[in-house]
FIKOLZA-1660 file (N, C-alpha, C; in steps of 0.1 Angstrom, whole numbers, plus 5000, padded with zeros to 4 digits):
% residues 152
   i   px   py   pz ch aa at
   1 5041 4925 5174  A  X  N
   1 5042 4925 5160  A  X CA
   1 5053 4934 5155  A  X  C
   2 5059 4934 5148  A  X  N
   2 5073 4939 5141  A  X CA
   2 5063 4945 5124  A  X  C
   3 5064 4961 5127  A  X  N
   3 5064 4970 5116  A  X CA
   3 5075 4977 5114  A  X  C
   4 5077 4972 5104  A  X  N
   4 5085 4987 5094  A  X CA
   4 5080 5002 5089  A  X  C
   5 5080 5007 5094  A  X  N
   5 5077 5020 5092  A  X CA
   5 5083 5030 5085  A  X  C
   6 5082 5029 5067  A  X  N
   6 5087 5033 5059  A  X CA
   6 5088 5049 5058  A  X  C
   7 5095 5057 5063  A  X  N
   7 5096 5073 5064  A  X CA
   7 5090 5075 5077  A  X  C
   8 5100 5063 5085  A  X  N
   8 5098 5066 5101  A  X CA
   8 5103 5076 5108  A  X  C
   9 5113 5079 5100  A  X  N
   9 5122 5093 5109  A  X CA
   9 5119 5108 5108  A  X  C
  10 5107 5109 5100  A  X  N
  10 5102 5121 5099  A  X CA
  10 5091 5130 5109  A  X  C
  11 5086 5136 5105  A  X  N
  11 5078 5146 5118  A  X CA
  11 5064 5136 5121  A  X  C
  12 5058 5132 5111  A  X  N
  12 5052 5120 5116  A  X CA
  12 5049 5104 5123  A  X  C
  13 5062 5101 5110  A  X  N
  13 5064 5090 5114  A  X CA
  13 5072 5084 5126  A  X  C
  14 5083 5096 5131  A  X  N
  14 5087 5093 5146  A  X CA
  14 5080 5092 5151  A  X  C
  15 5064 5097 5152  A  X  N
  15 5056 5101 5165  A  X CA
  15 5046 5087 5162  A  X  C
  16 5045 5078 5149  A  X  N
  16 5040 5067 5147  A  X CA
  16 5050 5058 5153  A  X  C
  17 5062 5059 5150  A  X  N
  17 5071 5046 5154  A  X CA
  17 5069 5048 5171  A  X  C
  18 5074 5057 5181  A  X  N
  18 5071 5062 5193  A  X CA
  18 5055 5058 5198  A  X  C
  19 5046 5055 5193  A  X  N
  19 5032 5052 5194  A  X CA
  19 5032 5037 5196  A  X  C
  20 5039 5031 5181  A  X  N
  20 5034 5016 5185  A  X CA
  20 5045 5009 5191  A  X  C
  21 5054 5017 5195  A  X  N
  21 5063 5010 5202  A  X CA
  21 5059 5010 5218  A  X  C
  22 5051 5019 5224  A  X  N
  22 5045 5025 5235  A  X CA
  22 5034 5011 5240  A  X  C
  23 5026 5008 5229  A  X  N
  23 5019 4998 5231  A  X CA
  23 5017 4984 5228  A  X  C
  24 5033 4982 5222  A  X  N
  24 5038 4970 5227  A  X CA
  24 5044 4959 5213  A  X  C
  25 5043 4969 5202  A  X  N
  25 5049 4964 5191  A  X CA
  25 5061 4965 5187  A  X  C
  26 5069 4962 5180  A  X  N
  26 5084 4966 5175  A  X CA
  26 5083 4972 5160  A  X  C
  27 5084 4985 5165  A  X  N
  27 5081 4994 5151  A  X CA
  27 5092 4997 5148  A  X  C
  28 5101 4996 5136  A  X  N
  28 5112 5000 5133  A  X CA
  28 5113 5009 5121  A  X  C
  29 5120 5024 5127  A  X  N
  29 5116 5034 5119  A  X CA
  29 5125 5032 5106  A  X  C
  30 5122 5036 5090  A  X  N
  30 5134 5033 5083  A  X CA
  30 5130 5044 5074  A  X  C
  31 5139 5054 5064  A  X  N
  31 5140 5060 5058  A  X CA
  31 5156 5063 5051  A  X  C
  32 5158 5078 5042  A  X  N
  32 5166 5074 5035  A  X CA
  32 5176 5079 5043  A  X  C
  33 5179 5083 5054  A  X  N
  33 5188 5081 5065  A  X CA
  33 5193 5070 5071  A  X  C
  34 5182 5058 5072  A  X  N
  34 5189 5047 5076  A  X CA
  34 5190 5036 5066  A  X  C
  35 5192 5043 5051  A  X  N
  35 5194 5039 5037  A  X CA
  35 5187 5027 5035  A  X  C
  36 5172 5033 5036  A  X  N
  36 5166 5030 5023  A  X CA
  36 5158 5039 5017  A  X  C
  37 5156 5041 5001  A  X  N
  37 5154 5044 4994  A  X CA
  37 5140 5039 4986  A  X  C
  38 5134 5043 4985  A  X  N
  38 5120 5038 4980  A  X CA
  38 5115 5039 4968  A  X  C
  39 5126 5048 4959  A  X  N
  39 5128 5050 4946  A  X CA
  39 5136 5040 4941  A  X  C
  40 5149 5038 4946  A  X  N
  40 5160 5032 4936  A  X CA
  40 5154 5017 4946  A  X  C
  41 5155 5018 4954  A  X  N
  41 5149 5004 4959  A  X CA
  41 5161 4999 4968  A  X  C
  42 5168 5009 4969  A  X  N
  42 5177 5001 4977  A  X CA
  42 5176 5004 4992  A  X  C
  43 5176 4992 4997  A  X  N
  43 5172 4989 5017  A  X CA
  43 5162 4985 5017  A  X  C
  44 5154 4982 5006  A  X  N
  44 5136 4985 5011  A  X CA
  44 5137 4968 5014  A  X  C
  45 5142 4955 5005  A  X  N
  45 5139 4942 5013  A  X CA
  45 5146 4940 5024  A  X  C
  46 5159 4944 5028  A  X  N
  46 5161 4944 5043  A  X CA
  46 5153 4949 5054  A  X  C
  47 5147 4965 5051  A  X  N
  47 5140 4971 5061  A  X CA
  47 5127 4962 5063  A  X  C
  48 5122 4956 5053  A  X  N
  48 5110 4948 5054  A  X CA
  48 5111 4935 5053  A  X  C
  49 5129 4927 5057  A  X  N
  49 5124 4913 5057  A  X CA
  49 5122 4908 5069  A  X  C
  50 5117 4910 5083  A  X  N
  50 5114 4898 5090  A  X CA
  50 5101 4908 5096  A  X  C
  51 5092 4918 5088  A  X  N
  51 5081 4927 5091  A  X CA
  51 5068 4919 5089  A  X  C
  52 5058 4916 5098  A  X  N
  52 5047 4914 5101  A  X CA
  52 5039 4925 5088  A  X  C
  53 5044 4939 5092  A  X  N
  53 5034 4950 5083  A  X CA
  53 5041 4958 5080  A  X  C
  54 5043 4965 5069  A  X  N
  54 5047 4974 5064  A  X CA
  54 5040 4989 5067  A  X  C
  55 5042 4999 5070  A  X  N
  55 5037 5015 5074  A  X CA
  55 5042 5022 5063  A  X  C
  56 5037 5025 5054  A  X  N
  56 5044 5035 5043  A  X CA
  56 5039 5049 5051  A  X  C
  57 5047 5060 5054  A  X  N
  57 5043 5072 5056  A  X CA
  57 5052 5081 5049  A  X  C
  58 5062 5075 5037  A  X  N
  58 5066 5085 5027  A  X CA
  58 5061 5095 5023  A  X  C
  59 5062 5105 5014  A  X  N
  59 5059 5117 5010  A  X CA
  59 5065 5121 4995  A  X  C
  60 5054 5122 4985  A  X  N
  60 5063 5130 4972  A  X CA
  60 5067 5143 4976  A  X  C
  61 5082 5145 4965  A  X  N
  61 5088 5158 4974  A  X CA
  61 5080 5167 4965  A  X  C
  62 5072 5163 4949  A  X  N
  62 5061 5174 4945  A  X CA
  62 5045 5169 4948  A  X  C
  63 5038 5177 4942  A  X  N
  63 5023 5176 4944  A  X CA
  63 5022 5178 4928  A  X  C
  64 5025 5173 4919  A  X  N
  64 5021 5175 4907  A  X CA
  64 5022 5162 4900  A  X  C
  65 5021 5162 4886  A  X  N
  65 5020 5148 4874  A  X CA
  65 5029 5139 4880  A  X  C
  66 5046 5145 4885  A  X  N
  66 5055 5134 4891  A  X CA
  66 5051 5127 4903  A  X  C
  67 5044 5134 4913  A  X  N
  67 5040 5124 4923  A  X CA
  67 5031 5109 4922  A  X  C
  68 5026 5108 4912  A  X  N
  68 5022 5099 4906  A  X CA
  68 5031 5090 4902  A  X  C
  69 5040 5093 4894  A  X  N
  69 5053 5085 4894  A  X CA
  69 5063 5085 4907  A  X  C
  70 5062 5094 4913  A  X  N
  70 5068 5089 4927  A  X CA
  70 5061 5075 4935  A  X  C
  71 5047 5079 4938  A  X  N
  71 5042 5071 4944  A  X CA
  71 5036 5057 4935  A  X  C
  72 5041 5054 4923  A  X  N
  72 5039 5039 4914  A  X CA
  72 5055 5037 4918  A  X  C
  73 5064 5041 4921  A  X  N
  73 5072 5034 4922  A  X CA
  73 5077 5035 4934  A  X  C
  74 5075 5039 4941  A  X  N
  74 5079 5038 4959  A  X CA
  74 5067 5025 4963  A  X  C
  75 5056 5027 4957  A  X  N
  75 5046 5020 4960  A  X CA
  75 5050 5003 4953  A  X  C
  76 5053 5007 4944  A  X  N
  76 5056 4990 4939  A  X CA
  76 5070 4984 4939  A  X  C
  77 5079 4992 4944  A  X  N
  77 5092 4985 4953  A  X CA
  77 5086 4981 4969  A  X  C
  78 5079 4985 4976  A  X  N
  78 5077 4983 4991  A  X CA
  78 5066 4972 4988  A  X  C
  79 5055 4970 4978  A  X  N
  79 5048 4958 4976  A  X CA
  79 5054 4949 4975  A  X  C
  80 5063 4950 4960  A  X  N
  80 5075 4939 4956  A  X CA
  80 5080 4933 4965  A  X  C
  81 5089 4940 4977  A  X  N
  81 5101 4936 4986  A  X CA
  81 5088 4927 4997  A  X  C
  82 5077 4936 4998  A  X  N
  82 5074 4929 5010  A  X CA
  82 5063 4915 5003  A  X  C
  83 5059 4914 4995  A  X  N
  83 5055 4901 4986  A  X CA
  83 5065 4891 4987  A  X  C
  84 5076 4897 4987  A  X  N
  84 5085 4884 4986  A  X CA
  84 5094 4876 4998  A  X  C
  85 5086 4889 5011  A  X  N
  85 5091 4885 5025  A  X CA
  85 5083 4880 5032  A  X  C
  86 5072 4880 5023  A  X  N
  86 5058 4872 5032  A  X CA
  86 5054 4884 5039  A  X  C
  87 5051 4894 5038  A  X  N
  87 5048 4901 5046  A  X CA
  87 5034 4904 5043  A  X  C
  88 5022 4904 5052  A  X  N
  88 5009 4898 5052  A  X CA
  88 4998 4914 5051  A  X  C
  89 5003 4921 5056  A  X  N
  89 4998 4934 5056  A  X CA
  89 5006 4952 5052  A  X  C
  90 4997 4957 5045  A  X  N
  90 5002 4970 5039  A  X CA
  90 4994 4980 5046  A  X  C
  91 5000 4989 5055  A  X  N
  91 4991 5003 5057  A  X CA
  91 4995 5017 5051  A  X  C
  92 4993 5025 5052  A  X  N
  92 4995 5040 5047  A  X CA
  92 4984 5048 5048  A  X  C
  93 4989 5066 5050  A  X  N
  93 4977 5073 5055  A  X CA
  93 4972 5079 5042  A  X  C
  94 4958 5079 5039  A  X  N
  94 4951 5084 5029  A  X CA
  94 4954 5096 5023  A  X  C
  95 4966 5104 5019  A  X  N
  95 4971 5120 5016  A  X CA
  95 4960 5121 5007  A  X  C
  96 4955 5111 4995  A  X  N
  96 4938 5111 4990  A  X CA
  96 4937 5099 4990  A  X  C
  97 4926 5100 4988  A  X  N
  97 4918 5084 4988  A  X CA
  97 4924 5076 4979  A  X  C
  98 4923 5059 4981  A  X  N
  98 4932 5048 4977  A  X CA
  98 4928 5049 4963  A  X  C
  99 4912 5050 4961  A  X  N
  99 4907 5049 4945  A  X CA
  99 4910 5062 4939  A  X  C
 100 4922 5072 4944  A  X  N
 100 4922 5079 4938  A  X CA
 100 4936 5075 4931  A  X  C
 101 4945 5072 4941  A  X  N
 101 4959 5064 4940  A  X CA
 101 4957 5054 4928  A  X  C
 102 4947 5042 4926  A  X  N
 102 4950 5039 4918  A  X CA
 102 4941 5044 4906  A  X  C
 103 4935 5055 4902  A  X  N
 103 4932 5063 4895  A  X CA
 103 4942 5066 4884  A  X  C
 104 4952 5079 4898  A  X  N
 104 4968 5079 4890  A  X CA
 104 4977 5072 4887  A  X  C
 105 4976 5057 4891  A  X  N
 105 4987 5048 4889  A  X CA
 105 4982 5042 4873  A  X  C
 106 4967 5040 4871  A  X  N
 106 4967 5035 4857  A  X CA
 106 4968 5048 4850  A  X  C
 107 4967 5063 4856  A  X  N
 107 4969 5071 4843  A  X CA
 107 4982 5069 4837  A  X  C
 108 4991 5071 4849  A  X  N
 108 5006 5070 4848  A  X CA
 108 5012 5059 4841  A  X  C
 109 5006 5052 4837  A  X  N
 109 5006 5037 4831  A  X CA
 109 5002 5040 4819  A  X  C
 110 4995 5047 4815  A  X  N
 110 4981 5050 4804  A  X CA
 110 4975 5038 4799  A  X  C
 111 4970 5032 4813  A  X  N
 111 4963 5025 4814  A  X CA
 111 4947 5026 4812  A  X  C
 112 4938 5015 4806  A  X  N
 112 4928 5026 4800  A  X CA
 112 4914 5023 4814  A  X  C
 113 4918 5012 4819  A  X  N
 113 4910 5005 4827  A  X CA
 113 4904 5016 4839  A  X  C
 114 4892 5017 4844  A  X  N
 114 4884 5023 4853  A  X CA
 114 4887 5016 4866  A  X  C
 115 4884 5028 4876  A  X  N
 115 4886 5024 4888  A  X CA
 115 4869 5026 4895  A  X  C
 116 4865 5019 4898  A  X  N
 116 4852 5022 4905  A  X CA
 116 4850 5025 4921  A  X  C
 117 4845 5037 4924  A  X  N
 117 4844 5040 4942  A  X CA
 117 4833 5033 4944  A  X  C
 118 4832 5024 4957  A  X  N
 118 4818 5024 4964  A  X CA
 118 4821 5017 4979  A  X  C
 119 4820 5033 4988  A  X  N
 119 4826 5031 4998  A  X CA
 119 4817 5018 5009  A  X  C
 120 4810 5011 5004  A  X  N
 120 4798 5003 5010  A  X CA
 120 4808 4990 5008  A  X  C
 121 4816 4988 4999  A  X  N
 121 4819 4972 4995  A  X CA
 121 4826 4965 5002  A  X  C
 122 4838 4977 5010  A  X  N
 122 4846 4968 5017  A  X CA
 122 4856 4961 5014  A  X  C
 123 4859 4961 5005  A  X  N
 123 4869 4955 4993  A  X CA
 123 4878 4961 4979  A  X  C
 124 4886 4956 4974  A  X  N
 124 4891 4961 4964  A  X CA
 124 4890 4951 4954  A  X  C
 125 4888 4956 4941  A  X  N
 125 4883 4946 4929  A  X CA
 125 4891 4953 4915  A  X  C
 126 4888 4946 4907  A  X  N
 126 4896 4949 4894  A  X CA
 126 4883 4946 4884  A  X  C
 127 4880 4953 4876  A  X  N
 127 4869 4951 4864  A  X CA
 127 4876 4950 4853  A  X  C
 128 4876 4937 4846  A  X  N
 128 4882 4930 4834  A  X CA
 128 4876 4934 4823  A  X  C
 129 4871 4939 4816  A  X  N
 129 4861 4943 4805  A  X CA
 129 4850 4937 4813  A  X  C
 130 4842 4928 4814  A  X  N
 130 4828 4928 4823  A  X CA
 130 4830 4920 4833  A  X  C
 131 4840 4915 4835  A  X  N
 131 4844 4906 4843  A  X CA
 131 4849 4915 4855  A  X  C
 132 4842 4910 4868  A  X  N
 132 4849 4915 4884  A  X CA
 132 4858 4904 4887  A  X  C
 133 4871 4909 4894  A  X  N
 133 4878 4898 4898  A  X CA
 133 4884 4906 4916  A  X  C
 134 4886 4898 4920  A  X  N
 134 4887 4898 4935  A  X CA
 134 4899 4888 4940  A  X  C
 135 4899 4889 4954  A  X  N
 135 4903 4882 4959  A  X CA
 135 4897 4869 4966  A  X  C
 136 4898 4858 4964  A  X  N
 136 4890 4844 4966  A  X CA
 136 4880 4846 4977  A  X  C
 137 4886 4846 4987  A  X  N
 137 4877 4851 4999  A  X CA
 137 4871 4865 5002  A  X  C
 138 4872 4872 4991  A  X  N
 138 4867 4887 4994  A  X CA
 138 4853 4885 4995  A  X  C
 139 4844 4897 5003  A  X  N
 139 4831 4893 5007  A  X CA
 139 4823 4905 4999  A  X  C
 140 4813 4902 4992  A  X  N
 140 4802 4917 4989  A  X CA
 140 4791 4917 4999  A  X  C
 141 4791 4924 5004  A  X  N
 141 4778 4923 5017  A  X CA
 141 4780 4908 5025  A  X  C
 142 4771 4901 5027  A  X  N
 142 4768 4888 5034  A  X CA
 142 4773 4878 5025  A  X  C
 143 4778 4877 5012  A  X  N
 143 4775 4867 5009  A  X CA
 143 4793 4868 4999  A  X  C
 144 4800 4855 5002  A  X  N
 144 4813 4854 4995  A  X CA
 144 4817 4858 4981  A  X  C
 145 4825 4860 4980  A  X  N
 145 4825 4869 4963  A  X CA
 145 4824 4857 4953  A  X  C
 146 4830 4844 4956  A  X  N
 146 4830 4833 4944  A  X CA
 146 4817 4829 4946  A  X  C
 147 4807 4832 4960  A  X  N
 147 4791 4829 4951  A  X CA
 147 4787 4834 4948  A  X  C
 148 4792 4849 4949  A  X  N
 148 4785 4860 4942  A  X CA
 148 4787 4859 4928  A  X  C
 149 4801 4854 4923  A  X  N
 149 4806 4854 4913  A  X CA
 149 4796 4841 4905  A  X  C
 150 4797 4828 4914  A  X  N
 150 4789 4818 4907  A  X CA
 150 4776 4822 4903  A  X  C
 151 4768 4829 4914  A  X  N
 151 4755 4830 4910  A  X CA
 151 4750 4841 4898  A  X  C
 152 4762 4846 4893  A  X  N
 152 4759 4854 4881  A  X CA
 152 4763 4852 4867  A  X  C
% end
């Protein structure tokens, strides 16, 4: 499998690209040394066009209000480029939890919409004013989300 390993050349991410390369994948480290850029966007569809998965292990250079806009827009050039490369899978390490991520991405938006936790579901969902929407095949417990959806 061929990952891109977005802020591969750092103290971590060498030791991730070094890992899956060990066990038999083609992890290709990329950062803004081997120019790309995850802000301005430039390298990011090259580094990710012939990638199976993308590895974000970037880093905001603060921990404050900006990292939130760091990470809406590093996050939504590396979705973008790899949406458009077919690229089927997105990972990255929890620095906080994902419902927290998109917490701050609608604040940073001032967006007004809630994010709901429930670590049981297994899924990620969007609540429309009362409306749940998903992904076609997403599952709640045992039972498909579109009959979950029909039967209510």
């Amino acid at each position: 499998m061929k990952i891109a390993v977005i802020g591969g050349t750092g103290l971590i991410g060498s030791q991730v690209v070094k890992k899956l390369n060990t066990v038999g994948h083609e992890a290709v480290p990329h950062s803004k040394s081997t120019g790309v850029d995850v802000i301005t966007g430039e390298g990011v569809a090259d580094a990710v066009a012939d990638a199976d998965v993308i590895v974000s292990l970037t880093n905001s250079p603060t921990f404050d209000e900006a990292s939130a806009v760091f990470f809406r827009k590093s996050m939504g050039n590396l979705l973008t480029a790899g949406e458009k490369a077919g690229v089927r899978h997105f990972a990255g390490p929890e620095v906080f939890p994902l419902d927290e991520l998109g917490r701050i991405t609608l604040a940073a938006r001032s967006d007004g919409r809630t994010v709901m936790t429930d670590d049981t579901a297994g899924m990620f969902a969007l609540v429309r004013g009362d409306v749940l929407t998903g992904k076609e095949d997403a599952r709640l417990a045992p039972t498909r989300y579109a009959d979950w959806l029909a039967s209510r």
